[in-house]
N, C-alpha and C positions, 0 to 999 in steps of 0.2 A: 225859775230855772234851776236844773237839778247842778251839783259840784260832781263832779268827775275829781278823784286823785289819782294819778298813775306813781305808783310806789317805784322806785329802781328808774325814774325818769330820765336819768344819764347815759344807760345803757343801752344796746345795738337796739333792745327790744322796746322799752324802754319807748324810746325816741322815736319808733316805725310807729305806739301806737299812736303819738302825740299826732304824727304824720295821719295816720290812718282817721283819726275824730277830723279834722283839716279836710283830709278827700271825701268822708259823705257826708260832709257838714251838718255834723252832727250838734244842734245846737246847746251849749250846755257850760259853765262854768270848770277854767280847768284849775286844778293845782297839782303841782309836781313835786313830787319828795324823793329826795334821794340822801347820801350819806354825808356828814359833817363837812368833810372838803370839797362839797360839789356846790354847799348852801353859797346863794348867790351869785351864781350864774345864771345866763339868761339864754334861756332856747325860745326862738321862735315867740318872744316878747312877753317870755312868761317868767317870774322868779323863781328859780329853783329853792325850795324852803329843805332843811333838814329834817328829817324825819324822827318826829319823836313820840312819845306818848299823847302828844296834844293835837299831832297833828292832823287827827280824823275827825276833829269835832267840825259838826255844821256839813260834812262830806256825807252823799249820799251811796257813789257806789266809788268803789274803790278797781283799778287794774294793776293786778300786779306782776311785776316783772323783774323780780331779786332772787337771788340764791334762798337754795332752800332752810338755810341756818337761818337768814336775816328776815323769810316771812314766817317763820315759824316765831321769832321774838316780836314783828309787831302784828300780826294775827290775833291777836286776843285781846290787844288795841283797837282795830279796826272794827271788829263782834261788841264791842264795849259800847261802840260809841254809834251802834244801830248800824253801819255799816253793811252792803252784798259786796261782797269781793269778788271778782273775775281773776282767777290767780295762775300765771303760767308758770309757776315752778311744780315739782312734782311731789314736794310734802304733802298732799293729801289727795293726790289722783285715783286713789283707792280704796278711802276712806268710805264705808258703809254708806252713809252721810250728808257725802259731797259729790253731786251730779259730775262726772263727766263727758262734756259737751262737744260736738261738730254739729254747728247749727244746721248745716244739708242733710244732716243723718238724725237727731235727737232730739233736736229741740224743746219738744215734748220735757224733756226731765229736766228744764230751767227750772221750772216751776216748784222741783220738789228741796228745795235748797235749802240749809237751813244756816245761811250767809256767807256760804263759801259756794263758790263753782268751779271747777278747775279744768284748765286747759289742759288736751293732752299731750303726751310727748310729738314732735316734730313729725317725725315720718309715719308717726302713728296716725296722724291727721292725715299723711300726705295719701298714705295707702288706702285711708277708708273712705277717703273721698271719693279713688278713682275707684274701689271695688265694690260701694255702696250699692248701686244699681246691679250690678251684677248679681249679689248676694238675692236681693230682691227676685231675679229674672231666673237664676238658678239655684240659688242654696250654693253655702261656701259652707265646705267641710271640714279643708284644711288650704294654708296659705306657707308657702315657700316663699321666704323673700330675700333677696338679697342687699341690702340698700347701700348709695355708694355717696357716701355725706360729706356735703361742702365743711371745710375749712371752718368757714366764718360758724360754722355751727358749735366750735370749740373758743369761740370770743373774739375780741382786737388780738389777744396772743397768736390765734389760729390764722391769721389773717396776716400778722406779722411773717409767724416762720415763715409761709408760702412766699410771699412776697420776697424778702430777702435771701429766701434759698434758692431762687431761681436767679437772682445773678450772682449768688456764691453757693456752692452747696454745702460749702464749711460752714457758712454761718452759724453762730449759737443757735438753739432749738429752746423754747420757753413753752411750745402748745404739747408737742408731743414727740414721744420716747424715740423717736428714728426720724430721720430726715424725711420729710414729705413729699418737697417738690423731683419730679419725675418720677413718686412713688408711691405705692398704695399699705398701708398698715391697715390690718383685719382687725384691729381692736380699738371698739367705743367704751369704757366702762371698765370695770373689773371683771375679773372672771370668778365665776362660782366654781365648788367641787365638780360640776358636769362640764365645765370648759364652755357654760355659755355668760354672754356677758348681762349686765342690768340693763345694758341698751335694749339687747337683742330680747328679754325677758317683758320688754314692755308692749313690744305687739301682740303679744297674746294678751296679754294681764288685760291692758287697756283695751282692748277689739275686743274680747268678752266684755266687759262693761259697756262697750259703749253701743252694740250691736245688742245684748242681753241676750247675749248664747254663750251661756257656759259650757257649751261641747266643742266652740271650735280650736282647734288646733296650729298652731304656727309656731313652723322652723325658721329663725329668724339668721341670718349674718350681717354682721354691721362692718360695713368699711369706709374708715376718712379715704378720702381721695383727692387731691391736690385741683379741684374747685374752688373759685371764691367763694359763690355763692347759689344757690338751690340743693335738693337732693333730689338723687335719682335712684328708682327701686326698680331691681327685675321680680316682678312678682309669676309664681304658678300657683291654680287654683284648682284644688281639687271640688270638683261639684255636687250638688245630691242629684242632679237631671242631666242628660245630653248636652253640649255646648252645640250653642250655634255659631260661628263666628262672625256673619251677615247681622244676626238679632244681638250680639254681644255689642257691634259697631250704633247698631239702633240707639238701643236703651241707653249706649256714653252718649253719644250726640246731644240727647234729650236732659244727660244729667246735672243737676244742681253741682255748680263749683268744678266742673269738667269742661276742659276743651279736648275734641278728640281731633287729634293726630296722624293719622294712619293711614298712609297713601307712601309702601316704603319704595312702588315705582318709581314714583318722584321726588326719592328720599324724601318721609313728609315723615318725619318723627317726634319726640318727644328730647328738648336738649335743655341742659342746666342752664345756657346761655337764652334759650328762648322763654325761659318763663321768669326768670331774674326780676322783682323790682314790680311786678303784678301777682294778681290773687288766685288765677283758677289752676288745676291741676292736669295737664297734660298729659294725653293716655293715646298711646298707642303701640305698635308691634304687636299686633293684638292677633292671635294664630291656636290653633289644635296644638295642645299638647302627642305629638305623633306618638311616644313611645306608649302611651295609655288605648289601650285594644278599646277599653269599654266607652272612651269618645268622649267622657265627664274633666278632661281638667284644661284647663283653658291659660295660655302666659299672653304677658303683656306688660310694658315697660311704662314708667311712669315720671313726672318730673314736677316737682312746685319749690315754691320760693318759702324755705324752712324759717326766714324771719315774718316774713306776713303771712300766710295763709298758716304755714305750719306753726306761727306764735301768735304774731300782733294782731292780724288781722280777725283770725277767731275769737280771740278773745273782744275785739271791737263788736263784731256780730253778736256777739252772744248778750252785749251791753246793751247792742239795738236790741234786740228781744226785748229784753227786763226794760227799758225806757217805754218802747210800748204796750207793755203790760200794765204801766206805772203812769 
């Protein structure tokens, strides 16, 4: 039986994937590692062990779900000791190197790994899920997106403010720079000299990678929005062919990691509440870009759950890959 370590085991994410091996019963030897004062605790009848230099011995693949200072110190640990890491921080998402994965879209380049694989950013999942088919069906040229990011995608702090600022708005602020609840702040990240953020810098960087088109283009906005939990992206798509919006509804239907949505007669849409707490990514409002004469850009609104499918749960599929490989 192979050992599973999930590195950051304490954590929101952490904890979904422990959850996530549990739902496809995945069979397989666990161990949990996390930081000094979490050693000896007990999730879900497992010991939490503190994570040290020793601790990948005898571990065959490792998931990791820690900041990116704390897997960049035990990464060279984990490589030591024959370890594949599935790793959802972003210390090496871009690495020449290190494959990264959306098993509905790539799978293909597990294989090319050379013991790192890495998860990619949140709504960078969420978006290429729902646009994968698409791209296929029409060529994507460029992607406008605006995405409107739960809370909880900022930690238990993120989750705090909200909570407490809704039955005070005074309350102290720990996650972020302005009061959240009843309000929307446009900034994930820091800003560069061009005023866009590292958030918003990751859907391009990563959707070239993971798609392997270095022509495409995306103007990205990132905004927290006073959600617990999922994100929601308003995506437009410019295309290289006609859009059909009949054959656009087709090809989601049929798509890997897509449930479509889109009946907005009977208000049948895409909500951060409806996909909460499951895996596939929700796509609809799916309509002709009118103001485009030449008929090629296509919008449509999108929704998934930015702890599973956009972290935990990718990174568990992508574990299933490599166990059957192995």
């Amino acid at each position: 039986m192979k050992t599973i370590a999930i590195a950051g085991a304490t954590g929101a994410v952490g904890m979904q994937m422990l959850e996530c091996l549990k739902e496809r019963n995945i069979n397989v030897h666990i161990k949990l590692l996390a930081s000094a004062r979490s050693k000896g605790k007990v999730i879900d009848g497992h010991i939490v062990e503190e994570l040290t230099e020793e601790s990948f011995k005898d571990v065959d693949y490792v998931l990791g779900a820690c900041e990116n200072d704390v897997t960049k110190r035990w990464m060279p640990w984990a490589k030591k000791a024959g370890c594949i890491v599935v790793d959802n921080s972003s210390a090496f998402r871009l690495d020449e190197d290190t494959p990264l994965v959306v098993p509905e879209i790539n799978a293909e380049d597990i294989s090319k790994n050379n013991g790192v694989i890495a998860n990619p950013n949140c709504s960078t999942i969420i978006a290429l899920v729902a646009c994968d088919a698409l791209k296929k069906e029409f060529g994507i040229k460029r992607m406008i997106v605006t995405t409107m990011q739960a809370v909880s995608g900022a930690g238990v702090k993120g989750i705090h403010d909200l909570e407490t600022q809704i039955i005070d708005p005074n309350a102290p602020k720990e996650a972020f720079p302005y009061q959240i609840a009843y309000n929307l702040i446009p900034q994930i990240g820091d800003f560069d000299d061009l005023g866009i953020t590292k958030e918003e810098w990751k859907m391009q960087n990563e959707g070239r990678k993971i798609w392997h088109d270095q022509d495409l283009l995306v103007n990205c906005t990132c905004v927290r929005v006073p959600v617990l939990r999922s994100h929601s992206e308003s995506i437009t798509l410019e295309c290289e062919k006609e859009v059909d919006v009949q054959r656009a509804r087709e090809v989601l239907k049929d798509a890997l990691g897509v449930q479509l949505k889109d009946d907005p007669e009977h208000l049948i849409y895409p909500m951060p509440l409806s996909t909460t707490n499951q895996d596939d990514v929700f796509v609809g409002r799916i309509r002709k870009d009118v103001s485009d004469p030449t008929g090629k850009t296509l919008s449509l609104f999108c929704c998934g759950d930015q702890i599973r499918k956009g972290a935990a749960t990718n990174a568990v599929q992508i574990l299933e890959k490599l166990l059957e490989r192995n």
